[in-house]
N, C-alpha and C positions, 0 to 999 in steps of 0.2 A: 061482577067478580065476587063479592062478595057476599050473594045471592046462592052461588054456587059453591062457599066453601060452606055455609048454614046449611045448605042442603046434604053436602059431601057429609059435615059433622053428625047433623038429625040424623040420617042414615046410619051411619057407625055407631052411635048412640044405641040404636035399635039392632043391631046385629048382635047375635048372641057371642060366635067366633067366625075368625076367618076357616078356611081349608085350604091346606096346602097339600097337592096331589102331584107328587112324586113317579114319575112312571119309573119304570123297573131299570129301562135302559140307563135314563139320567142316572140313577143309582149307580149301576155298575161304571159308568164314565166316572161318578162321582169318588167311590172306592176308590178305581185306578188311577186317576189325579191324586188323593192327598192321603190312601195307603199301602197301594199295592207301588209304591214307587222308586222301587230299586230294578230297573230293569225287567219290569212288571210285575215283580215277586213282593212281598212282606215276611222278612226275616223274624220269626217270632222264638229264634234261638241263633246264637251266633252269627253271620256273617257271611259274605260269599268268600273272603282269604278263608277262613275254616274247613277247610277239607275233613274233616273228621269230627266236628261237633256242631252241628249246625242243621236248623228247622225252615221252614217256607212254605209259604202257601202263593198261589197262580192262578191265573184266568178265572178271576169271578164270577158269577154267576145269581141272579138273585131272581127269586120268583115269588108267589104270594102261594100257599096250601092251606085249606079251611081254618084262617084266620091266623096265621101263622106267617114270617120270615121264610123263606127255603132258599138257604144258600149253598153253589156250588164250589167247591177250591180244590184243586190240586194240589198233596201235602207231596212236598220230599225234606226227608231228615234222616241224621244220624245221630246216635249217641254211642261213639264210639273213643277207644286212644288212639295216639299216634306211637307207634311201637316199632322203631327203626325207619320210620317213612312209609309204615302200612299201616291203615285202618282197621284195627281190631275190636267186633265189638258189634252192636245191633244200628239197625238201618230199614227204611221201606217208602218205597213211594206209593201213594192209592189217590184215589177223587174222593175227598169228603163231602160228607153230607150234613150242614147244620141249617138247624130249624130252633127258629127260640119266637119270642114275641117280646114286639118292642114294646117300651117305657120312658115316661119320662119322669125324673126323679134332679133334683135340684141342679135345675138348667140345663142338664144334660138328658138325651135320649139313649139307652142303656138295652140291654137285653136280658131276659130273664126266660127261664125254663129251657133253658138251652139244654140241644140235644145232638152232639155229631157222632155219626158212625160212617162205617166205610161204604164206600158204596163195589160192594162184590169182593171183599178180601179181609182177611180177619189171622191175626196173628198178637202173640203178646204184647209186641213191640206196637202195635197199631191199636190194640184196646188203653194202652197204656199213655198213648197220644192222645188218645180220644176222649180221655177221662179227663185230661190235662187241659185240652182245648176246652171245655164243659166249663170248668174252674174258671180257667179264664179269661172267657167270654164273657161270664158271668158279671166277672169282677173286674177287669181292666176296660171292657169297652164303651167305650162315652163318647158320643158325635156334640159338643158345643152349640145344644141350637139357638140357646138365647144370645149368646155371646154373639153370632154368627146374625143373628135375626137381628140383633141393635145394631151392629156395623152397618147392615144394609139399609134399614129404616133409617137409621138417622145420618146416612151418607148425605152431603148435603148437595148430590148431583146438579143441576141445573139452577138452584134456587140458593146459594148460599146464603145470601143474606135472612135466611131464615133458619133459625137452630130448632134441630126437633130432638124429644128425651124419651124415650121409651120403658115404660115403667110397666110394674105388677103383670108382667111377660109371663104367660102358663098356659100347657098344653091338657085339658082338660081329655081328651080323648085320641090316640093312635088307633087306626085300624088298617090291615091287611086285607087288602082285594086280590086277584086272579093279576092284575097288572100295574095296580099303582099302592101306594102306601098313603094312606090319605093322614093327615095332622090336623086335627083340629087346633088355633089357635085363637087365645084372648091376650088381649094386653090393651096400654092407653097410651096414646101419642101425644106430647104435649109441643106444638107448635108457637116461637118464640118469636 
């Protein structure tokens, strides 16, 4: 046994990072579990009671394009008033199209260079979403991976009487394939 943990250790030692390779599907199951999850929408203005002021996005979609994120969403939104019980005021439904590239920036995995436009429809109300989603994207999207990577590693599954601490956690490289999102990752496991 302990033959085998000097070997498991030696090994890790000599590894530069692990890879974690994400295929595209898992992604999208992933999205739809923890954010497409209002009835498989993500409300990113108002509400479903909102009849007249309210944004969403629908049936994800993620692919990889030379070296880039490619994701698909189905926008419907309005910005409109309620004017005796009638919606007065601008509105559009289209399938967007955003493409950024990931990062990882203090523990969280983020997106930068973001780029959505419509895919076949173009109007003010739709350049004016679109510039909006860009922003942010940019700026409010953070997937937790350290946070989410120490829960797992240090779950103490079958082995409890052994405490593990996961420290100096860093993703030195993301990259975008045709099917998977590959992570590289380093960090050190300290086994108690």
């Amino acid at each position: 046994m302990i033959r085998v943990v000097v070997l498991w250790l030696s090994a890790a030692a000599m590894a530069q990072a692990v890879e974690f390779r994400i295929q595209f599907g898992a992604l999208e199951r992933m999205l739809a579990e923890q954010v497409f999850t209002q009835e498989g929408r993500r409300y990113v203005r108002g509400n479903r009671g909102n009849k007249c002021n309210f944004a969403y996005l629908e049936k994800p979609q993620v692919r990889g394009d030379n070296g880039r994120l490619l994701m698909r969403a189905h926008f419907t939104g309005r910005a409109a008033l309620n004017l005796v019980g009638q919606c007065v005021g601008l509105g559009d439904a289209f399938d967007a199209v955003i493409t950024a590239v990931p990062v990882y920036r203090n523990g969280a995995v983020g997106l930068q260079e973001v780029k959505v436009v419509s895919a076949g429809k173009t109007s003010y109300y739709i350049r004016k979403v679109c510039a909006a989603m860009e922003a942010s994207l940019s700026r409010d999207f953070k997937y937790p991976l350290e946070r989410e990577a120490q829960q797992l590693l240090e779950s103490p599954g079958a082995t409890p009487q052994y405490r593990r601490e996961v420290r100096k956690f860093n993703v030195p490289d993301i990259r975008v394939a045709a099917d998977v999102l590959v992570l590289s990752v380093d960090f050190e496991m300290t086994i108690r």
